[in-house]
C-alpha positions in Angstrom: 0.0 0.0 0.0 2.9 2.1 0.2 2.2 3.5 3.9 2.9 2.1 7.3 -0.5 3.7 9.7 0.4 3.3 13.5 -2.1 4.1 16.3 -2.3 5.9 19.1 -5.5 6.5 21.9 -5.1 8.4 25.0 -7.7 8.7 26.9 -7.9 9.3 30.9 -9.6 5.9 32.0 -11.3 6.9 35.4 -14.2 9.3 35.3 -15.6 10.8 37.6 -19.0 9.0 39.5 -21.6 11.6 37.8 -19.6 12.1 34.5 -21.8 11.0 31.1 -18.9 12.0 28.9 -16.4 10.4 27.8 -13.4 11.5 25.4 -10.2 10.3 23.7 -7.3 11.6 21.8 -6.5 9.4 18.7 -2.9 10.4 17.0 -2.4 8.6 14.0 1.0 8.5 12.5 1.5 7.3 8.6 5.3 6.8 7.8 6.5 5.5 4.5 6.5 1.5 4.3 9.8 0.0 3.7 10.7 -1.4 0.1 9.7 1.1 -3.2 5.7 1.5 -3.3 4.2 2.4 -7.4 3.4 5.4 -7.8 -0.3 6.2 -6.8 -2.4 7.0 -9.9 -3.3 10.7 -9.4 -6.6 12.9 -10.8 -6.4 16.4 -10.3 -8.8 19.3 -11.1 -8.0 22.7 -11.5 -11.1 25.5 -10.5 -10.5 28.8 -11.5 -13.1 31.9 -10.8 -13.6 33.8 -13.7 -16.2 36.3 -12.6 -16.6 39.5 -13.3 -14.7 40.5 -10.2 -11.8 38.8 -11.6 -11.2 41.5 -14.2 -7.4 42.9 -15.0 -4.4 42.2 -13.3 -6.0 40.0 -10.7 -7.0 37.4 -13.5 -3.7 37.5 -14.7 -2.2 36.4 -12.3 -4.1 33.7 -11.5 -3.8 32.5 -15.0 -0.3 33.0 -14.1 -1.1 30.4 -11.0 -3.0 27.9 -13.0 -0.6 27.5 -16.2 2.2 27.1 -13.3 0.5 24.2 -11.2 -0.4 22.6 -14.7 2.9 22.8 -15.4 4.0 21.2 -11.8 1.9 18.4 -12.7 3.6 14.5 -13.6 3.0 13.1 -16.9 0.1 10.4 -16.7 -1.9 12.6 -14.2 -5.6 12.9 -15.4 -6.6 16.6 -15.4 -9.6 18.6 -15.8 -10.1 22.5 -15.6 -13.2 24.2 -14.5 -14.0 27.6 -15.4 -16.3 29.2 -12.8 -18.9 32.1 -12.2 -22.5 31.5 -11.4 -22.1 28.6 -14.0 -19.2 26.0 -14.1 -17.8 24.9 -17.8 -15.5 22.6 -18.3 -12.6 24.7 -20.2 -10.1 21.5 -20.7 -10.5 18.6 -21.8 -13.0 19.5 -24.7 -13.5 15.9 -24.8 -15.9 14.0 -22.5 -13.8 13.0 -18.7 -10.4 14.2 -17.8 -7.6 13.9 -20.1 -3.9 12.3 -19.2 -1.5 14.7 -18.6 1.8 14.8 -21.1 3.1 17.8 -23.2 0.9 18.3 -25.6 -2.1 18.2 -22.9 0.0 20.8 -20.6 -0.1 23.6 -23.9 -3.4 22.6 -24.5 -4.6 23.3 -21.2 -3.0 26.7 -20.9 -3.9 27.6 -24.2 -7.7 27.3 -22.8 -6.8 29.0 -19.4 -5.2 31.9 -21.4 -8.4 32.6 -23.0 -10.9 33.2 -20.3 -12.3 36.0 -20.0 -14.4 37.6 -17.1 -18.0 37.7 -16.5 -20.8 36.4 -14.3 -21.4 36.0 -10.4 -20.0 33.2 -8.0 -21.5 29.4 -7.3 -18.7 27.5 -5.9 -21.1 24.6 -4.8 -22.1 24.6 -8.9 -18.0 24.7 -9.4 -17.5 21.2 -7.0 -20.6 19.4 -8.2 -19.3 19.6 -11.5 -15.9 18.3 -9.9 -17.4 15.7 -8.6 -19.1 14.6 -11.8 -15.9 15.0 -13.7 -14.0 12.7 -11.0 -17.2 9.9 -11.4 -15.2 9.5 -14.7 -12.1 7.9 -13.5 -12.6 4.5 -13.0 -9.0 3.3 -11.6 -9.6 2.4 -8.4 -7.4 3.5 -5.8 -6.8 7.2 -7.4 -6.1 9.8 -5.4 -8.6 12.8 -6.6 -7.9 16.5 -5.4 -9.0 19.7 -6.1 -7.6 23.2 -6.3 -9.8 26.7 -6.2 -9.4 30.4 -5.7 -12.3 32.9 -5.7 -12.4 36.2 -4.7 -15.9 36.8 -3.8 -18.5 35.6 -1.9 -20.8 32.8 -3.1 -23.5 34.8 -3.7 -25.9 32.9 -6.5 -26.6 29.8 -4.3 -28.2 29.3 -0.7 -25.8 28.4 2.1 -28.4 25.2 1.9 -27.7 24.4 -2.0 -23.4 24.8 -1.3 -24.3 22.8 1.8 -26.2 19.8 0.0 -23.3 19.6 -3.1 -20.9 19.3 -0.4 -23.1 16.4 1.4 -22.6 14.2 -2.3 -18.9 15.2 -2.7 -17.7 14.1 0.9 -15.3 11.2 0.6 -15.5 11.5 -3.2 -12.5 13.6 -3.8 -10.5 16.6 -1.5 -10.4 20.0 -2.1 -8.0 22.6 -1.4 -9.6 26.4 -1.0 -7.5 30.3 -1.5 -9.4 33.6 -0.9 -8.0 36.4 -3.1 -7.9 39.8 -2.3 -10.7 41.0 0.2 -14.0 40.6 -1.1 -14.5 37.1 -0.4 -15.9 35.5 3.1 -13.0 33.0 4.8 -16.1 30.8 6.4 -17.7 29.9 3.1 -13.8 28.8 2.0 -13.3 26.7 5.9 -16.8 25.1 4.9 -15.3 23.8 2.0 -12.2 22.3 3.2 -13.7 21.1 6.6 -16.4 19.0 4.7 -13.2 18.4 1.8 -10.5 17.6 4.1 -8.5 20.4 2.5 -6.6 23.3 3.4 -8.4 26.9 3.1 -5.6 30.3 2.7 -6.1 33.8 2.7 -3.2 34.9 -0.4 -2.5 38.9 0.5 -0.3 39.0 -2.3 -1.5 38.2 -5.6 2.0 37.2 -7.1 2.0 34.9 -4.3 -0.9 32.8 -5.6 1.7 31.0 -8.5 4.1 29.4 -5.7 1.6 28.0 -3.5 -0.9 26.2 -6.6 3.1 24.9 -7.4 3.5 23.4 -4.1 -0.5 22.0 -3.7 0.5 20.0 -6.9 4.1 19.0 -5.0 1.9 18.0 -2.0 -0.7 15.7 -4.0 2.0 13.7 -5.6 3.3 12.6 -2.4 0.0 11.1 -1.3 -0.1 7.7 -1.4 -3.4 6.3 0.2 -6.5 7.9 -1.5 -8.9 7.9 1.4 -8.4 6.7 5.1 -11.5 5.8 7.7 -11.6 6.2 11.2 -13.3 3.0 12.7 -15.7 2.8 15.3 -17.1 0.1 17.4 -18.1 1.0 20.6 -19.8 -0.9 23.3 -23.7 -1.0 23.5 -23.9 1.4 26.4 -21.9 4.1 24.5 -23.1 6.4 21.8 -20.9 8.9 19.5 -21.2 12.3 20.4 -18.4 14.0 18.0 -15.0 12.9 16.0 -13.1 16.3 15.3 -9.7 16.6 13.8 -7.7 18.8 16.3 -3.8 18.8 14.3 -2.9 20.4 11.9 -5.6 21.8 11.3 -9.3 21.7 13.4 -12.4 20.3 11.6 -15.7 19.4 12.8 -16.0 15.7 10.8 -19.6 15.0 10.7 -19.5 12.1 7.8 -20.5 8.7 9.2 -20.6 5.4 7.2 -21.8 2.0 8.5 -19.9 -1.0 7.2 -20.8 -4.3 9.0 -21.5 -2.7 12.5 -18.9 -0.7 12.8 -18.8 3.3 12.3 -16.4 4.5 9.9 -15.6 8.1 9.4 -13.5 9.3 6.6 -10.6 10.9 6.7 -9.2 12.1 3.5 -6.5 11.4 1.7 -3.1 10.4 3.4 0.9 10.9 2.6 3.6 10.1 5.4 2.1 12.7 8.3 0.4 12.9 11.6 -2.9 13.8 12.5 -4.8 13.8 15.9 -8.1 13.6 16.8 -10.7 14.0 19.7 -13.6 11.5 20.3 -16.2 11.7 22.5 -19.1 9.5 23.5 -21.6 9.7 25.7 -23.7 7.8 28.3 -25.8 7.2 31.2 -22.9 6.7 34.2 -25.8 4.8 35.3 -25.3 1.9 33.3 -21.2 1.5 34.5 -20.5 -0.3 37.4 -18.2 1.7 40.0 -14.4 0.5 39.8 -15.0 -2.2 37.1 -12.4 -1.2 33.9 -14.8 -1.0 30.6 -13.7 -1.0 27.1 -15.8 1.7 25.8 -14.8 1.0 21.9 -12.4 -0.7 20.0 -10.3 1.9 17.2 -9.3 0.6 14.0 -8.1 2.4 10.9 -9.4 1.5 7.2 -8.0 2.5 4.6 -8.7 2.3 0.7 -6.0 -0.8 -1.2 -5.1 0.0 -4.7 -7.1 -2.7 -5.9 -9.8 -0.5 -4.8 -10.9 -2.4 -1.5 -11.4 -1.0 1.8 -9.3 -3.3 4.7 -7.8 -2.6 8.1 -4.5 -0.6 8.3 -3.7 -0.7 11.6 -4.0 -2.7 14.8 -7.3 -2.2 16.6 -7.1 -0.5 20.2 -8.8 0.2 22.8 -10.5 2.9 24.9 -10.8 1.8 28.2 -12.8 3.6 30.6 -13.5 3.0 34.8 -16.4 5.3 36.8 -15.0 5.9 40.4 -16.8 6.6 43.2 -15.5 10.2 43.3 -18.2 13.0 42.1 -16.7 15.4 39.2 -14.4 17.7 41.4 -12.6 15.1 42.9 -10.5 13.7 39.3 -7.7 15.4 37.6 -8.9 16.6 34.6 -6.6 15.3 31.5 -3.9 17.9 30.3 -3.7 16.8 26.7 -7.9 17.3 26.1 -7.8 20.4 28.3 -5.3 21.6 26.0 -7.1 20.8 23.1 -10.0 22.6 24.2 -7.9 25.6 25.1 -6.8 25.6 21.7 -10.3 25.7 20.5 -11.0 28.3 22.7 -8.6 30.4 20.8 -10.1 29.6 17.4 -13.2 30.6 18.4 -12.2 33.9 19.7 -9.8 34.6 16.5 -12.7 34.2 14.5 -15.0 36.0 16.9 -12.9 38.9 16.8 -12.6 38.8 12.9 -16.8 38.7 12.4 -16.6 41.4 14.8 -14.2 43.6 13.2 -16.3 42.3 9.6 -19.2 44.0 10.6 -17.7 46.9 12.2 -18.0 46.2 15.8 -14.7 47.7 16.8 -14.8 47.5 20.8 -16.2 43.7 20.3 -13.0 42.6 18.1 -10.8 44.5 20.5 -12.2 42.3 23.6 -12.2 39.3 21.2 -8.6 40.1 20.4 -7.5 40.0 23.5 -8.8 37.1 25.0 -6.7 35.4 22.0 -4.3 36.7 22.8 -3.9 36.0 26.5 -5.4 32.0 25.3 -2.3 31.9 22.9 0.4 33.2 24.9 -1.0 30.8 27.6 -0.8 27.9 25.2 2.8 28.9 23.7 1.1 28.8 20.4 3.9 31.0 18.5 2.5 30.9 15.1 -0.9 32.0 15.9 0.3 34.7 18.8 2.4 35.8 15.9 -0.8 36.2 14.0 -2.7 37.9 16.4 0.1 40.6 17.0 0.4 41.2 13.3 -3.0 42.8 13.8 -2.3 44.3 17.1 -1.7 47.8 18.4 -1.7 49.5 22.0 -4.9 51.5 22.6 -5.5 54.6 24.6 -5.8 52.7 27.6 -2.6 50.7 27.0 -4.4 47.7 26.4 -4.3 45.7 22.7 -6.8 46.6 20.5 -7.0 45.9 16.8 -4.8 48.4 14.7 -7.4 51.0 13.0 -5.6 50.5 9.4 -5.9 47.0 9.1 -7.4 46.0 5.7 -10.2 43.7 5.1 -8.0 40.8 3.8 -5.8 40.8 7.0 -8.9 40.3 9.3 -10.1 37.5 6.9 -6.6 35.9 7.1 -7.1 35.6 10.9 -10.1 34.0 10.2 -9.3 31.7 7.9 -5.7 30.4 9.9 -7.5 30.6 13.1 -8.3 26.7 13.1 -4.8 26.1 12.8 -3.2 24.3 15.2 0.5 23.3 14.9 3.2 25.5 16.7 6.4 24.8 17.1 7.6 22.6 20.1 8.1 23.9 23.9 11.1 22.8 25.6 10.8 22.4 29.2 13.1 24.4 30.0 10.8 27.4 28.8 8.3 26.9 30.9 7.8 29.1 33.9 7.3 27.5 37.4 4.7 28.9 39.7 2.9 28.6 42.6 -0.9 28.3 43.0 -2.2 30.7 45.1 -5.1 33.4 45.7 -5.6 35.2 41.9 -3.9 38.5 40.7 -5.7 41.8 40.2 -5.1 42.3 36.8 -2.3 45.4 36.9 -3.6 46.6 33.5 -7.8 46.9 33.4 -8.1 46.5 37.5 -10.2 43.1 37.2 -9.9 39.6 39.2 -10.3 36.8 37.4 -13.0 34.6 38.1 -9.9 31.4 38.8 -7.5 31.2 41.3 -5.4 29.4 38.6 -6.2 31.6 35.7 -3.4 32.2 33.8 -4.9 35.4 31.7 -7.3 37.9 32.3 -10.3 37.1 30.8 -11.4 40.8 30.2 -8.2 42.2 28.5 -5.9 39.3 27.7 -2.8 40.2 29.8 -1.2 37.3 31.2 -0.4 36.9 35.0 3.4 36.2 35.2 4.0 32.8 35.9 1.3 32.3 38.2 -0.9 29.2 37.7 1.2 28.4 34.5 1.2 24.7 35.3 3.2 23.5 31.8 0.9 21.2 29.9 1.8 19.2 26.8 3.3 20.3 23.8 2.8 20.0 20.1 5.1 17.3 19.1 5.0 18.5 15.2 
């Protein structure tokens, strides 16, 4: 198959005695097999918005873009190219399917990119249901199928409810990568996209920019080597699924659920040698569990699609193993890693809280929003995101961080769009304060106490307390 899958759940066996809730961390690594693996077939399909919007230089450039990532493209690759406005029309091939990709087919296609020209509105759910048609073509089984788009407008001639059903029939059929151009567009419509498409949403500043990354999205989808991956399922009778959501790299709600045999399977996209983590949660009546007796609350397995087009176990199946104690909820350390994870959701939430505000124009509610993430991602050592934040930062009157008065549209949809990101670089323990526990702080900079005797930011202006309650939880191991 090409990749080794290993396994990994974590989950804090004893609950507490009134707890209905219970969760897990799954990492699962994929590392290259040993020996030389064939080359995975590959189908790829190139979306390009060619509204009205797109007029002049900015359609340039991403002509620019799309005769570059043709050009990135192996020889044998089946390619299609979708030219999209309210309508989507298949530009290349002019024949029926997608067409394999040699030299000829790579002047052909650019040829046909060349000579678009702008016009129309914007239906990206009418752009991926014709992707998804074109991909029903292929018949090799085992084919990795990806998508690429830009737009840089909002989708504004379909319902939330049409783009919402075409991304229903396209889940597990093919994955899609998403890029917001200039600052006209909306980054939750892209997120929507890639969370249901297990792909990767941008916000590209710089137009010029837009060439090099649809190059390195074409680099990335020839070193996938298992088409589509499924998170199995099988949990005892007295325990029902709650959620799965990816939490590394990147957060998504996955709401896709298949059943094959009695087991659930949820899909998770397309896979090259990487790491992923996800959080699990079930519930039940902590009636039904017996105090002290250990319980496997479901076996884990991983499936994956075979290039003979079968779907079989990858992994070795494990267990989550769970034990109600007598204690009530107060009494049990709370697990670090999932408190962390939630923290880090936390911080999503308020990025994109303080972007909608700032959006619609609600200064003072994206300067509270702003601050709160900040404080969360200082607390959680998360550099790349902190860096984020301060990017849009400035002091205000009142000392405090507020968002800077002259940002532009585009920068506020960048937070957006990156704030479900989640890798940061490693903390070394040696960069981790030490601290006491110990009656809370008045915050020195807005006057308030927090509501936690461990809190470890303000939760009214974002300023962290020193080192106090900074316990040093688990770090990102990417």
């Amino acid at each position: 198959m090409g990749l080794g899958f290993a396994l990994e759940v974590d989950s804090p066996s004893d609950l507490p005695y009134d707890e209905g809730r219970a969760d897990a961390l799954i990492t699962v690594a994929a590392h290259a097999a040993a020996g030389s693996a064939p080359q995975t077939p590959s189908a790829g399909i190139l979306i390009m918005d060619r509204s009205l919007s797109m007029s002049g230089h900015r359609l340039d450039e991403a002509k620019r873009a799309m005769c570059a990532a043709i050009d990135a493209l192996r020889d044998g690759t089946h390619l299609g190219i979708i030219a999209g406005n309210h309508k989507a029309d298949v530009i290349f091939p002019t024949t029926e399917g997608l067409a394999r990709v040699d030299a000829r087919a790579r002047e052909d296609a650019k040829l046909r990119v060349i000579g678009q020209l702008p016009e129309g509105g914007t239906a990206i759910g009418q752009w991926l249901d014709r992707a998804r048609r074109l991909f029903a073509s292929v018949e090799s089984p085992g084919t990795v199928r990806h998508a690429v788009l830009y737009t840089d407008g909002k989708d504004e001639h379909e319902t939330p409810e049409q783009l919402g059903n075409i991304l229903t029939s396209c889940v597990d059929r093919f994955i899609c990568h998403a890029r917001g151009l200039g600052d006209d567009w909306h980054y939750t419509e892209l997120l929507r996209v890639t969370e249901a498409l297990h792909g990767t949403a941008e916000a590209v500043v710089t137009i010029s920019g837009l060439a090099g990354d649809f190059t390195r999205l074409m680099h990335d989808a020839q070193r996938i080597v298992v088409p589509r991956v499924y998170l199995g399922l099988r949990p005892n009778s007295r325990f029902q699924l709650a959620f799965v959501r990816q939490t590394r790299p990147v957060e998504a709600e996955l709401t896709a659920r298949q059943q094959r045999d009695g087991e659930t399977h949820v899909p998770l996209g397309s896979w090259a040698p990487e790491t992923r983590q996800y959080q699990v949660s079930f519930r039940f009546d902590p009636d039904s569990l017996t105090v002290d007796e250990l319980l496997r609350a479901a076996r884990v397995t991983l499936h994956a699609e075979f290039p003979d087009g079968t779907r079989r176990p990858c992994s070795e199946t494990a267990a989550m193993v769970v034990r109600r104690r007598p204690t009530p909820g107060f009494g049990i350390a709370r697990s670090p890693d999932l408190t962390r994870v939630e923290n880090e959701r936390e911080l999503g939430m308020a990025m994109r809280a303080c972007a909608d505000a700032h959006l619609r124009g609600d200064l003072d509610r994206a300067d509270h929003e702003l601050r709160l993430a900040i404080g969360l991602a200082d607390s959680l050592r998360d550099t790349t995101r902190l860096r984020l934040l301060r990017a849009v930062a400035a002091d205000g009157p009142d000392g405090r961080p507020q968002v800077r008065r002259d940002v532009s549209r585009g920068q506020m949809l960048g937070i957006g769009v990156d704030s479900t990101k989640t890798v940061s670089r490693p903390v070394e323990p040696h960069e981790l304060p030490l601290g006491d526990s110990g009656p809370p702080r008045v915050c020195p900079r807005c006057g308030r106490t927090p509501t936690s005797p461990t809190a470890k930011f303000c939760e009214e202006c974002g300023h962290r307390f020193g080192d106090v309650g900074v316990t040093g939880g688990p770090v990102d191991a990417w």
